[in-house]
KEMARTI-160351 format. One line per field, with one value per residue (C-alpha): x, y, z. Coordinates in steps of 0.001 Angstrom, whole numbers, plus 500000, padded with zeros to 6 digits. Layout:
<pts>
x: X;...
y: Y;...
z: Z;...
</pts>
This chain:
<pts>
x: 098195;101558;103781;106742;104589;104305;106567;108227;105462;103086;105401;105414;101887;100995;103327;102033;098054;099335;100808;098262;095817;098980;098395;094189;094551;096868;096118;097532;094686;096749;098042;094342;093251;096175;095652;092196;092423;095635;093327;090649;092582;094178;091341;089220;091880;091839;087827;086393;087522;088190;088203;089377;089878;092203;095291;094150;091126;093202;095602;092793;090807;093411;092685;088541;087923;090316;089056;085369;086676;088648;085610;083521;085408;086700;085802;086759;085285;081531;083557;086685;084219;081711;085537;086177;082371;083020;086213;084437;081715;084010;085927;082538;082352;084302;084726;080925;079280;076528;072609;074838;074448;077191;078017;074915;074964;078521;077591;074123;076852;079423;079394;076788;078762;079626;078573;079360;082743;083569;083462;080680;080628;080536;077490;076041;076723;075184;071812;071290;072035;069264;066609;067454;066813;063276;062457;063268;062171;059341;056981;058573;061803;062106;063031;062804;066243;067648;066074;069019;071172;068806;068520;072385;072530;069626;071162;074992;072917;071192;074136;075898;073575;072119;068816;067692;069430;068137;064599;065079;065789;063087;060697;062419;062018;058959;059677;057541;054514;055114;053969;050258;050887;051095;054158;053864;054867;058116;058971;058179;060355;062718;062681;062052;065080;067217;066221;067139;066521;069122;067344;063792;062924;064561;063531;059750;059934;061509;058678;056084;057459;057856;054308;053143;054353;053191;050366;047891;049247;052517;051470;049215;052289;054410;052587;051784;055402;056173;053260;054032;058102;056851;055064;057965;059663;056476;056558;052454;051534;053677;051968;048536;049972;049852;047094;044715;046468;045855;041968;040676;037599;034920;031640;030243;033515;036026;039737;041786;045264;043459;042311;045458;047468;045202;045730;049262;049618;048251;049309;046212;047855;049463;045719;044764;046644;045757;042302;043227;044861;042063;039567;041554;041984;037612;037576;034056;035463;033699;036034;035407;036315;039237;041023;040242;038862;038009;034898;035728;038918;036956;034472;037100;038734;035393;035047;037865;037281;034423;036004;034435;037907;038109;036167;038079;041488;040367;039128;042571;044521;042411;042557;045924;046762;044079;041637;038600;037064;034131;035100;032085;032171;032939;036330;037216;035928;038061;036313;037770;041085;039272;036442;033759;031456;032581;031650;027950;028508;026953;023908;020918;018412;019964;019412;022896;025381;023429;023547;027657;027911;025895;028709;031648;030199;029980;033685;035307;033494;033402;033256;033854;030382;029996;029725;028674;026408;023788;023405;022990;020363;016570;013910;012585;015339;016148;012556;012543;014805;014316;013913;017429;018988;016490;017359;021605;020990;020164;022110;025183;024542;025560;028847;029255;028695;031426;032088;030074;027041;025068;025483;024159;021039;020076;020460;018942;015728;013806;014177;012640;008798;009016;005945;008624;009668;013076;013751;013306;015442;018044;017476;018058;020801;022837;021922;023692;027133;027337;027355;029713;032228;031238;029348;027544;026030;022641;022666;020116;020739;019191;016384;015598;015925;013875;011175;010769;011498;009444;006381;007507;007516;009976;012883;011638;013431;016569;017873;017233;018976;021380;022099;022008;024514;026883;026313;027204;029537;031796;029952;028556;025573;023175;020064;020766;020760;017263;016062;017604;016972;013057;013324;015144;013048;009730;009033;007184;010357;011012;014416;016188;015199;016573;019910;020487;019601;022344;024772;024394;024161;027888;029048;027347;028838;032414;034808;032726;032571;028329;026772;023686;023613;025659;022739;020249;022031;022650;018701;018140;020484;018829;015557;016191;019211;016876;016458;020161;018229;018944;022463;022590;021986;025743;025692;024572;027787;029282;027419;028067;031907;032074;031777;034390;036509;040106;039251;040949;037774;035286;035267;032425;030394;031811;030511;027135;027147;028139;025493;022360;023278;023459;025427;026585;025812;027215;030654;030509;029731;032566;035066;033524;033978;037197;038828;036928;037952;041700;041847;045295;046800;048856;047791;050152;048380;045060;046324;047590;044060;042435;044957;043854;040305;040678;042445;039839;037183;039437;038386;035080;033867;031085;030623;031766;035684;034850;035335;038333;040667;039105;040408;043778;044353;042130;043984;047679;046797;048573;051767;054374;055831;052878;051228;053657;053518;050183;050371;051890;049875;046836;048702;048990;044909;044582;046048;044866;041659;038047;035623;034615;038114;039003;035999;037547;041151;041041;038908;041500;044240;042562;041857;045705;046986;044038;044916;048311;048309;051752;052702;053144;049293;048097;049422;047805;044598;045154;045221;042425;039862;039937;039111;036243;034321;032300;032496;036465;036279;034379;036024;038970;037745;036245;039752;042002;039522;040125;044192;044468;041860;042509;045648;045286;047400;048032;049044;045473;043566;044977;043552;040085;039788;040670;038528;035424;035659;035843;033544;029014;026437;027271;031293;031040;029322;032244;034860;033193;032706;036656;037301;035518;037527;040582;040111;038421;038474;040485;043489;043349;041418;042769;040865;043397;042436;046084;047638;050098;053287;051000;051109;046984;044293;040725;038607;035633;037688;038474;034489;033865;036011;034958;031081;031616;034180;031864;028644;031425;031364;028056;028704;025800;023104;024341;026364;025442;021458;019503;021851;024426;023814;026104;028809;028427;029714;032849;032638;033589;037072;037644;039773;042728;045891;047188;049621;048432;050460;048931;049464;048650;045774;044402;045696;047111;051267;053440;056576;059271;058941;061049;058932;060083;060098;059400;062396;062119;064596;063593;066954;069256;071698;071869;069174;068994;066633;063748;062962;064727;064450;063142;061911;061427;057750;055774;052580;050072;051121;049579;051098;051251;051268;054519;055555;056760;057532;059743;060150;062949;062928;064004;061898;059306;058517;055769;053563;053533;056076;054639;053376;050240;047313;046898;049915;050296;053769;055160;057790;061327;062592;066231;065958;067690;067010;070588
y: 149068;147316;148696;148132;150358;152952;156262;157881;160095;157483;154988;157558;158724;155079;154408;157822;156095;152823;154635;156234;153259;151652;154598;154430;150854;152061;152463;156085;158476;160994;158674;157503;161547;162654;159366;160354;163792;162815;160652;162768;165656;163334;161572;165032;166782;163822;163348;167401;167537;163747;163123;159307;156946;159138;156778;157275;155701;152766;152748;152615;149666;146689;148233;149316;145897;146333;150617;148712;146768;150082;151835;149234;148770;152396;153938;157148;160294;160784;163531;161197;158265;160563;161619;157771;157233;159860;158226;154738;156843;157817;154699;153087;154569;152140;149312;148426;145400;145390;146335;147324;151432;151377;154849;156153;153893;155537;158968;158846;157939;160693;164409;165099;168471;169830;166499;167499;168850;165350;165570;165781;161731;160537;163423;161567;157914;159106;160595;157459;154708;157436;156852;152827;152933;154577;152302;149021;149856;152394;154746;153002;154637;157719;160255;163022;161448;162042;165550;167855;165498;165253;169334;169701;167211;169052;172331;170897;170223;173382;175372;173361;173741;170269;170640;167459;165194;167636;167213;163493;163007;164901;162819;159995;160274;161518;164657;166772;164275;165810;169530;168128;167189;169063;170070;171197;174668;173783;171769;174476;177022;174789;173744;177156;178451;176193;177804;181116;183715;181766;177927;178432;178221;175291;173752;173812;173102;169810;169106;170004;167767;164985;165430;163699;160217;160263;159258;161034;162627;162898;164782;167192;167863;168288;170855;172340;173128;174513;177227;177846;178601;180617;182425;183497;184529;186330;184752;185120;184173;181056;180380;180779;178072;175702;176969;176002;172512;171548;172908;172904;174535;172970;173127;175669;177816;179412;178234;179377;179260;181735;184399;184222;184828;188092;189504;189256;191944;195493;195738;195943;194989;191932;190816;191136;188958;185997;186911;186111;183147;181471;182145;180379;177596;177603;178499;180139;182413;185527;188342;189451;192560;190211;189721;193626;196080;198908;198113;199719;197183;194303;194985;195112;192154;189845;191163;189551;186398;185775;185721;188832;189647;186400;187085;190767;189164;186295;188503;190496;187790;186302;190247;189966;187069;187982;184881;187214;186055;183426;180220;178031;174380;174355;175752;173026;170466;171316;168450;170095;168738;164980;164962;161714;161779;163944;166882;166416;165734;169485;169524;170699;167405;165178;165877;163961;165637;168991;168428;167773;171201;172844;171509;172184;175805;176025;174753;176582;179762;178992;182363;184773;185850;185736;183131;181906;179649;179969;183860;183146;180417;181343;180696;178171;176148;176088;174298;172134;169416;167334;167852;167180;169103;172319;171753;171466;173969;177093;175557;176447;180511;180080;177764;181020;183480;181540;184367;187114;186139;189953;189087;185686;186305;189226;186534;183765;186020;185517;181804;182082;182613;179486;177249;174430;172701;171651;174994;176617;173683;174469;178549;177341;175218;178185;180567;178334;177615;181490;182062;179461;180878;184253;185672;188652;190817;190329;186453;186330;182747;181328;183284;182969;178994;178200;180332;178678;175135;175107;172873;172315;169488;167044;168259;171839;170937;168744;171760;173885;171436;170864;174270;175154;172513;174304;177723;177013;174144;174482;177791;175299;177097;176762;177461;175222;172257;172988;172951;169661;168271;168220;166907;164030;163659;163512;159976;161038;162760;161057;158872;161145;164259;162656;161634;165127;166824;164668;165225;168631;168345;166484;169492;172524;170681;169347;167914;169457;165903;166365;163844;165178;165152;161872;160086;161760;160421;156843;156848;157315;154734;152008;153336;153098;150127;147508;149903;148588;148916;152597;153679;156967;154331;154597;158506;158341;156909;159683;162340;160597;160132;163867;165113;163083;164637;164040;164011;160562;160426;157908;154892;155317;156233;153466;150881;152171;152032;148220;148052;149791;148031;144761;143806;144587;148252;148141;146796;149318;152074;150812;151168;154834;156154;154899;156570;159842;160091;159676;161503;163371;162069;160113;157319;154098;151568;152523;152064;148524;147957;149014;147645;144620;144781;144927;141734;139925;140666;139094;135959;136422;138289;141076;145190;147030;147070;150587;152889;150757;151565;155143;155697;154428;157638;159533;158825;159273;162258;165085;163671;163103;159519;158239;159179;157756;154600;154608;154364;151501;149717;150740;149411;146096;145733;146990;143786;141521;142612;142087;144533;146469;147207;147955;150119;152022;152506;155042;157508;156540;157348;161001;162148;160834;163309;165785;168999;167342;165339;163078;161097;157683;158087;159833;156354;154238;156352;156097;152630;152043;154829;151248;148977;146438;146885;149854;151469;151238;153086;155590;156111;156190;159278;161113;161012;161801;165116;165086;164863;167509;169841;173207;172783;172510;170034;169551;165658;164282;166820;164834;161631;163385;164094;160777;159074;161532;160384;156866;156929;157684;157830;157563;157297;160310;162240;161372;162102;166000;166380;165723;168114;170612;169570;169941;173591;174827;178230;178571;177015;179302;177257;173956;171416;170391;171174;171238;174544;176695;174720;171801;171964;172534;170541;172795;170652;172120;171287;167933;167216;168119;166108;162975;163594;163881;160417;158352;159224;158209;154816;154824;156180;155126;155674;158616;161266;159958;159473;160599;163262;164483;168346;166377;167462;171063;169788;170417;173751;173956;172609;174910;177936;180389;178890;182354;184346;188423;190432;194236;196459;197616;199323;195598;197297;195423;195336;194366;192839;190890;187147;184037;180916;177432;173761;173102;171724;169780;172171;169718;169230;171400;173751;177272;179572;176665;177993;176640;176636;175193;175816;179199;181763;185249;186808;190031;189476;188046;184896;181476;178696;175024;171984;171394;174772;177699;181710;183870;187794;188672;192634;193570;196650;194540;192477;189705;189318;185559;182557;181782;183410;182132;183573;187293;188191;191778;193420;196077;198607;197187;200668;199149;198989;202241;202562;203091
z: 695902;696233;698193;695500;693428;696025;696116;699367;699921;699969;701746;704225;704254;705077;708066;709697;708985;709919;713309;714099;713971;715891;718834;718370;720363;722855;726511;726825;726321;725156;722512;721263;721014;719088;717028;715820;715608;712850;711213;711088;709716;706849;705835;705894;703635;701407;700716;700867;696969;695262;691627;692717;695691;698026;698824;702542;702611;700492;702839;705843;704016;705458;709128;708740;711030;713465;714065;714458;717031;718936;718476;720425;723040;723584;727073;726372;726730;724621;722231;721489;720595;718381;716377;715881;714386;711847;710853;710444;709123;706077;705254;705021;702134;700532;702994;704142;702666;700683;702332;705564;705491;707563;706979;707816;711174;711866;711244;713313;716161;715136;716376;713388;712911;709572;708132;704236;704828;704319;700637;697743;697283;701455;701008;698001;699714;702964;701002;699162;702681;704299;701142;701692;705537;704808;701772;704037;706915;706316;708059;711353;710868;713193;710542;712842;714329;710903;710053;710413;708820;705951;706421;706274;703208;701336;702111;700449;697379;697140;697398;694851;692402;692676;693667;692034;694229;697154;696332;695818;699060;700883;698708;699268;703295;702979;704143;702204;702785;706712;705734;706094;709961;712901;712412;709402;709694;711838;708625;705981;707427;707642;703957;702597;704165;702094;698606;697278;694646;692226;692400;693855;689677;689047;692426;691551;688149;690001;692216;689434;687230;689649;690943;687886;689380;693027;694729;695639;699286;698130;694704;696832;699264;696895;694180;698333;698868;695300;695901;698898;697573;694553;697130;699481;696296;695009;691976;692194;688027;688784;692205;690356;687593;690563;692223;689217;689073;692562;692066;695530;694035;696078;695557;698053;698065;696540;695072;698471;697403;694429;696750;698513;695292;694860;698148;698294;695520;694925;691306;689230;685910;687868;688520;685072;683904;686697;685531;681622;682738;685080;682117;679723;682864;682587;686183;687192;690207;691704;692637;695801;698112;699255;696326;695066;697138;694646;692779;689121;689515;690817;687929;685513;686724;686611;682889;682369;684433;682174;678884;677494;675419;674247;671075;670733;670805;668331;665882;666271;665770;662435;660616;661588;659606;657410;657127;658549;655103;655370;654016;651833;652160;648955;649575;652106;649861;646889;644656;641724;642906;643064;640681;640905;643138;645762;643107;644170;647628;648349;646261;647871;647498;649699;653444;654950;652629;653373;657024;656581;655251;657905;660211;658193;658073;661650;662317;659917;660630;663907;666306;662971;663426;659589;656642;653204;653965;656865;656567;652715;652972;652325;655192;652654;652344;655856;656382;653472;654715;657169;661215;662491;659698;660784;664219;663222;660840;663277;665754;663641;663832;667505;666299;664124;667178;669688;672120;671435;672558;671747;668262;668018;670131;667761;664613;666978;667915;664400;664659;668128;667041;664555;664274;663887;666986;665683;664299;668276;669712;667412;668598;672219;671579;669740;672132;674304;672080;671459;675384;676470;678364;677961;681402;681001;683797;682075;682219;678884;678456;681480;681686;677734;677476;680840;678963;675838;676804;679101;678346;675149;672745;673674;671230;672454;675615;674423;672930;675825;678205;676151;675448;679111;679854;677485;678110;681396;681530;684449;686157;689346;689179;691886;689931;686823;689914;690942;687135;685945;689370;688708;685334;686765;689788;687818;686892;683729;681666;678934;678450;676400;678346;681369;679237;678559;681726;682941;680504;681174;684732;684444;681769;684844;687802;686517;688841;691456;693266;694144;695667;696006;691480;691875;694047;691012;687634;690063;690674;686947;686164;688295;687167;683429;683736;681556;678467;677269;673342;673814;672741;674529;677742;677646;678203;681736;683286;681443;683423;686495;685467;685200;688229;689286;686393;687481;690841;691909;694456;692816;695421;697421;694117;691906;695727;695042;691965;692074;694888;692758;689178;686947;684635;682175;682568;685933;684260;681522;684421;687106;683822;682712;686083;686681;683725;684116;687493;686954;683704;683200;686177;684249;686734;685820;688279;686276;683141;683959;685313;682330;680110;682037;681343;677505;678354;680258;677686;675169;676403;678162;675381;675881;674801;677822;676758;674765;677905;678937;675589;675586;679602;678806;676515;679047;681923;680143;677591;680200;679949;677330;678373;679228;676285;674114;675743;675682;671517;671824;674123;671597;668664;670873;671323;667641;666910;669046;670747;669521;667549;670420;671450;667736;667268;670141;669337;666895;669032;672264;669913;668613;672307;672766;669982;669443;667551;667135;664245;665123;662076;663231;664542;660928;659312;661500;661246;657789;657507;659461;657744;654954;657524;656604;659991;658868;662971;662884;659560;660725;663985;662322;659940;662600;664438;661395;662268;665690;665529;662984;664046;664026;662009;658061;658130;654512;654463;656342;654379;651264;652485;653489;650251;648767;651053;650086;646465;647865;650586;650477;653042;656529;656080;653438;655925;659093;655925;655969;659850;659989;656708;658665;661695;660171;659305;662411;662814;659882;661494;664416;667126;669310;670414;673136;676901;678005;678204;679990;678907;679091;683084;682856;681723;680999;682669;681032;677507;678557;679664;676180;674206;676519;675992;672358;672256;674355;672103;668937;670427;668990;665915;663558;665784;667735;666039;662344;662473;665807;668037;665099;667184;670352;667831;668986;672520;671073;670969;675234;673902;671213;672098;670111;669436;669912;672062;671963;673292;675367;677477;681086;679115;677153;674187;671169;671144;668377;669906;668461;669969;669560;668676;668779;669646;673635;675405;678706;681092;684147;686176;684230;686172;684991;682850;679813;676268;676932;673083;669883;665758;666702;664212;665243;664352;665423;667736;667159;666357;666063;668442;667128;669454;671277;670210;672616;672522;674382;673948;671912;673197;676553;676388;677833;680716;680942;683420;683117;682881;680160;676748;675977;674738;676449;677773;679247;679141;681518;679872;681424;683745;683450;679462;677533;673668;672275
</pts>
C-alpha cells in the first residue's frame, strides 16, 4: 500500500508499528517489553475477526525479517521471547515462504496460550502447516509435542460449528489412529470432551462417512471413536448402527460392542428394536443374562432376533397394499400384449419353458404362502416331466413359504415319502428356503434333512446340503461344521457333493474367517484341481472366498493357496478371494489391481478374468462414488476387453445396481441382451432381472417382453427367470444387501447374490441345464422393502410419514432435511432404492435414526393434541 494512498489514521497507525519495531531492537528492556506487548495488542485486535488482510500485518510485512533477526538474538527473559514468537507466529501468516510452516515453528516457540484468539484464519493456517509437518515428516514427528495445540485447535472448530475441519485434523495427525495404544484412554477423554449435545450428530456422521476411504487401522479407529461418542451421548440404536458395521463377531464369541449396547439400557422397548434391527443386519446372536436379565424379556427378545415377525409384518404390509392375491405366470407374461411365440411359451409339453414358470411362480409368490400354480398342479403332472424340473418344482413350495417355516413343512411333508429321488431333494431343499432366517426353538430343519439325506442317492443329499447351507446361512453353527466336515474329509464323496458341502459350508460360516473350514475347501481344491472339465470347479474358490466375506484378512490364505495350486485355477482362485474378501469396502487400491488384471489378460489371453470384472462391482457396490465410477470403468472393458471379460460385465454391472434399475445401466443392458455372443446375451437378460428386481419397473419389463417373443430355448428361459425377477414378491421384496441408510451391508444377502453371480459365469451349463435350483440361493438376499411402523406392544400403527429422495447431509452445519421430492403417505409403506422416510407427526418418537423396516414408536410426553 502506498503511502500517498494512505489516510491519517493509517499514516499514523503505521509510525506507532514502525516505532514499536524501532523500540523491539533497542537496548532498554523496558523499551523492548512495552514494544511487544503494543504489537501484540494491535496485531491481536486486528486478526481475532478479519474479513481481509488487516493493514497491520501489511504494515508489519516490510519489517517480518528484521523481528526474525530481534527474536534470535534477544536475551531477554523466557516470557518476553515466547510474546515475540507469537508475533512472528502471526505475520507468518502472510510473510513465510512456501513449504516453510513458519507459523507453526513460531507458535511451538510462543507461550502456546489462548492460541485461537488470534483469529479464525491464523487457526485455519496453523491446522493445515500441522497436517503438512505430519504428512512430510511422518510417524517420526513427535505429535504428542503438538497435542494440546491440536486439542485447542479441534476444540475452536467444534465450538464454531466446524467440526469438519476439526475431524480433519485429528485424522490427519493421526490422532484417532492413537486410541488403539496405551494411551488410549488418556486420548479418548480427551477427544470426547470436545463434542457436545449440539454436534456429536454431525461429528459421527463425519467420521462414518470418512471411514469409507481409510485403511484398514485408521477405518477401525475411527468407526471406534464414533461408537464410543454415540455412547457417551446414549444415542444406543445409533451406537448399534456402528456396532454391526465394525462386526467383531468372531467365531467362538459374541459381537462385544453389541452386548455392551444392551447393558447400558433397561428400556425393554429400546431393546426391541436393536433386536429388529440386528435381524434385518442377518446377525445370529444369542441373548444372554447380560444383555437382559429377565427371562420372559430375553425370550421375547431372541423371538425377535430370529426373524419370527418377519413373515407377520410382510404379510401386513402386502394386505395393506392389497396384492395378497396369487399371481399365475401367465399374468407376468402378458403374451396377449406380444402375441408369436411367446403365447406358447407356458404349455405343458415342453420341460424348459415349464421349469421357467415353476421359478417365476416361486419369485413372484415368493413368502405369500399361496399361489396359482404349484398348489394347483396334480401329483401327476408334477412327476411327468423331467428330474430337475421335479426336483425345482417342490423346491418352489418353500420359495412360496419364505418365513414361515410351520407352513411349508406341513405342505413339504407329503412330498417327503416319494419313491422319486429328485422329488425328496427338492422336499429338503424347500424345507430349507422356508426356514432361512427364521430360528425356531424346535430347530425341525436340522434334525429333518440329516435324516433323510442321509445315505441317500446322490441328489438325495445335494438338496439336503444345499438346503442346510441356506437354512442356516450365517447362524456359525457348530454342528452343521462337524456334518459337512465328514463329507469333505471322506475321499469317496462324490465331486458335486463336495461342491456343495462347501458352498454351504461358505453360506453357514460367513465372514467368520475359519481356518480350520478354510484348510478343508483348500484340501478339496488341491485334491480335485485337475477336474478343470467341471464348471462348478469354479464354485470352490467361492466357498473359500466366503468366509473371508469383507473381511480384508485373506493373505495368509490367498499364500497357501498359491503354495497348494496350479494354474490356472490358482489364478482364477487368488482373483476370487481377493474380491470376496474386500467386498463393500469400497477398496480403491483393489480396484486398480483388478482393473489391472482385466488388463493383463487382454494380452496374455486365458479364462480367469471373470472373477476380476465381477470383484470390481463387488468391492465398490457399498458406496455411491465408487460405484459410479465403477460403471464407467465396466463400460471401458465392455469395449475393449475379450469374451470372458464381456461375458462378465453385465452380471458386474447387475450386482453394481441390483434392485435399482439406473437408466444409463437398463440401456446398456439393453443393448447387450442382442449381443451375438450367446453368454453376453444371456448375462445380460438375467441382469436386466437382477437390476429391476423387486420393482415392476415398467420400462425393462417392456423389453422382457420383446425379447421373449424374440428369444427360444436357453435365452427364452433367462428372458422368464428375469420376468419373474422383476416382479418378486409382487414388487415388495429387494434384492439389495445394503440397508440402514445404506451404512450396512447383510453379509448373509451379499453371500447370496455372489454364489448365485459366480455360478452365472457359467450360464449354460450351470443355472440353465444341470444346477438351475442354485437360483433359490437368492432367496438369503431377498427381504421387504418396507418400513412398518408399531408400538411398544409390536402392534401395527398408522402414522403419517414423509417419504423422499436421500440427501447426503455429510458436513452440513445445522439440522439440514435429510430428504427431497417428498410425498406424505400412511404406514405401511413400500421404500424404493435411494429413497428415505421421516415421521411427519410429533405424537411419536422413533426408536431408531432411521425408519426402516420395523420401527417402534414411543408416544412423545411433550406433544399436546390442540
Amino acid at each position: 500500500m502506498k503511502g500517498d494512498d494512505l489516510s491519517e489514521e493509517d499514516l499514523e497507525l503505521k509510525a506507532r508499528l514502525e516505532d514499536c519495531v524501532e523500540r523491539a531492537q533497542s537496548r532498554d528492556p523496558r523499551l523492548r517489553i512495552g514494544a511487544i506487548d503494543t504489537l501484540r495488542k494491535e496485531i491481536r485486535a486486528a486478526t481475532s475477526s478479519m474479513t481481509s488482510a488487516p493493514k497491520q500485518l501489511k504494515f508489519l510485512r516490510a519489517h517480518y525479517g528484521t523481528l526474525k533477526t530481534c527474536f534470535e538474538r534477544m536475551q531477554d527473559s523466557e516470557q518476553q521471547k515466547k510474546h515475540m514468537a507469537d508475533i512472528l507466529s502471526v505475520l507468518a501468516l502472510t510473510m513465510s515462504g512456501e513449504g516453510e510452516r513458519e507459523s507453526l515453528k513460531y507458535c511451538m516457540m510462543g507461550s502456546l496460550v489462548d492460541v485461537c484468539s488470534w483469529g479464525h484464519e491464523y487457526v485455519r493456517n496453523l491446522a493445515f502447516e500441522i497436517g503438512k509437518e505430519w504428512k512430510f515428516n511422518g510417524s517420526s514427528t513427535p505429535i504428542e509435542s503438538k497435542i494440546n495445540v491440536v486439542l485447542e485447535i479441534v476444540k475452536f472448530h467444534m465450538k464454531h460449528n466446524a467440526e469438519t475441519e476439526a475431524l480433519d485434523l485429528l485424522l490427519e495427525v493421526g490422532y484417532l489412529e492413537m486410541l488403539s495404544d496405551e494411551k488410549k484412554e488418556e486420548y479418548l477423554t480427551m477427544l470426547l470432551h470436545l463434542v457436545d449435545s449440539t454436534n456429536y450428530k454431525r461429528a459421527c456422521l463425519y467420521l462414518t462417512s470418512c471411514s469409507k476411504y481409510l485403511s484398514t487401522p485408521d477405518h477401525e479407529a475411527t468407526l471406534g471413536t464414533a461408537y464410543d461418542m454415540y455412547m457417551k451421548f446414549r444415542d444406543l440404536a445409533s451406537a448399534l448402527r456402528i456396532a454391526l458395521l465394525v462386526d467383531d463377531h468372531k467365531y467362538c464369541g459374541q459381537n462385544v460392542k453389541i452386548k455392551m449396547v444392551f447393558e447400558e439400557t433397561k428400556d425393554f422397548s429400546l431393546k426391541q428394536q436393536f433386536a429388529f434391527m440386528i435381524a434385518r443386519y442377518g446377525l445370529s446372536v444369542e441373548i444372554d443374562d447380560e444383555m437382559v436379565a429377565d427371562e420372559n424379556e430375553k425370550n421375547a427378545l431372541q423371538e425377535v432376533v430370529c426373524n419370527t415377525k418377519l413373515g407377520e409384518g410382510y404379510h401386513i404390509l402386502a394386505r395393506d397394499i392389497g396384492v395378497m392375491e396369487p399371481k399365475s405366470p401367465e399374468d407376468i407374461y402378458k403374451v396377449h400384449l406380444i402375441g408369436g411365440r411367446g403365447a406358447k411359451s407356458s404349455s405343458l409339453d415342453s420341460a424348459r419353458p415349464n421349469l421357467a414358470a415353476i421359478f417365476v411362480n416361486a419369485f413372484v409368490n415368493a413368502g405369500y404362502c399361496q399361489d396359482k400354480l404349484m398348489t394347483a398342479l396334480p401329483d401327476s403332472l408334477l412327476f411327468k416331466n423331467n428330474e430337475l424340473w421335479k426336483a425345482s418344482a417342490v423346491a418352489s413350495l418353500g420359495m412360496i413359504h419364505l418365513w414361515d417355516p410351520d407352513l411349508g413343512f406341513a405342505e413339504l411333508d407329503k412330498y417327503l415319502h416319494s419313491n422319486d429321488t429328485n422329488v425328496v431333494a427338492g422336499t429338503l431343499l424347500g424345507i430349507g428356503i422356508a426356514s432361512y432366517g427364521v430360528k425356531k426353538e424346535y430347530d425341525h430343519a436340522h434334525a429333518l434333512i440329516s435324516e433323510y439325506s442321509t445315505g441317500a442317492t446322490s441328489i438325495t443329499r445335494i438338496g439336503g446340503i444345499l438346503g442346510l447351507g441356506i437354512a442356516y446361512a450365517g447362524s456359525r453353527k457348530d454342528e452343521l461344521k462337524s456334518h459337512f466336515s465328514i463329507t469333505l474329509s471322506n475321499s469317496q464323496t462324490p465331486f458335486e457333493e463336495l461342491v456343495f458341502s462347501s458352498i454351504s459350508l461358505g453360506l453357514v460360516f460367513v465372514g467368520s474367517c475359519n481356518e480350520e473350514i478354510a484348510e478343508s475347501i483348500i484340501s478339496v481344491l488341491k485334491n480335485h484341481s485337475k477336474e478343470l472339465t467341471e464348471p462348478i470347479i469354479h464354485l470352490l474358490p467361492v466357498a473359500l472366498g466366503l468366509l473371508y466375506l469383507g473381511k480384508q484378512m485373506v493373505d495368509a490364505t490367498a499364500a497357501k493357496v498359491s503354495e497348494t495350486l496350479e494354474e490356472p485355477l490358482k489364478k482364477y482362485c487368488g482373483l476370487t478371494l481377493t474380491s470376496l474378501a474386500y467386498a463393500g469396502t469400497g477398496n480403491v487400491l483393489k480396484v486398480q489391481e483388478l482393473l489391472r488384471s482385466c488388463s493383463n489378460k487382454l494380452v496374455k489371453g486365458g479364462s480367469d478374468q471373470g472373477p476380476a470384472v465381477l470383484g470390481i462391482a463387488l468391492i465398490a457396490m457399498a458406496e455411491g462414488l465408487g460405484a459410479e465410477m465403477a460403471v464407467r470403468s465396466l463400460e471401458h472393458l465392455l469395449q475393449y476387453g475379450d469374451c470372458s471379460i464381456r461375458r462378465a460385465v453385465p452380471l458386474a454391472l447387475g450386482m453394481l445396481c441390483v434392485s435399482n434399475p439406473k437408466a444409463v445401466v437398463v440401456d446398456t443392458l439393453s443393448r447387450l441382451s442382442h449381443d451375438a455372443d450367446g453368454a453376453v446375451s444371456m448375462a445380460a437378460i438375467i441382469s436386466l432381472g437382477l437390476i429391476g428386481a423387486g420393482t415392476n419397473n415398467a420400462r425393462i419389463a417392456g423389453l422382457l417382453r420383446k425379447l421373449s417373443s424374440q428369444q427360444y430355448g436357453g435365452y427364452l428361459y433367462c428372458v422368464r427367470i428375469a420376468q419373474g425377477l422383476l416382479h418378486l414378491g409382487k414388487g415388495l421384496l429387494t434384492l439389495d444387501p445394503c440397508h440402514s441408510d445404506r451404512l450396512l451391508l447383510s453379509p448373509v444377502a451379499l453371500a447370496g447374490l455372489v454364489t448365485v453371480l459366480h455360478a452365472c459365469l457359467a450360464m449354460q451349463p450351470i443355472i440353465v441345464e444341470k444346477y438351475p435350483y442354485m437360483l433359490y440361493i437368492l432367496a438369503l438376499a431377498m427381504q421387504p422393502r418396507m418400513l412398518l411402523t408399531v408400538d411398544e406392544d409390536l402392534k401395527p400403527l398408522h402414522v403419517p410419514v414423509r417419504v423422499g429422495q436421500a440427501v447426503d447431509v455429510v458436513g452440513q452445519a445445522g439440522s439440514p432435511r435429510t430428504i427431497t421430492g417428498f410425498q406424505t403417505y400412511n404406514t405401511p409403506v413400500v421404500l424404493a432404492a435411494g429413497e428415505q422416510a421421516e415421521l411427519a407427526t410429533e405424537k411419536y418418537i422413533p426408536l431408531t435414526p432411521v425408519l426402516e423396516g420395523f420401527v417402534i414408536l414411543r408416544k412423545n410426553p411433550e406433544h399436546h393434541e390442540d
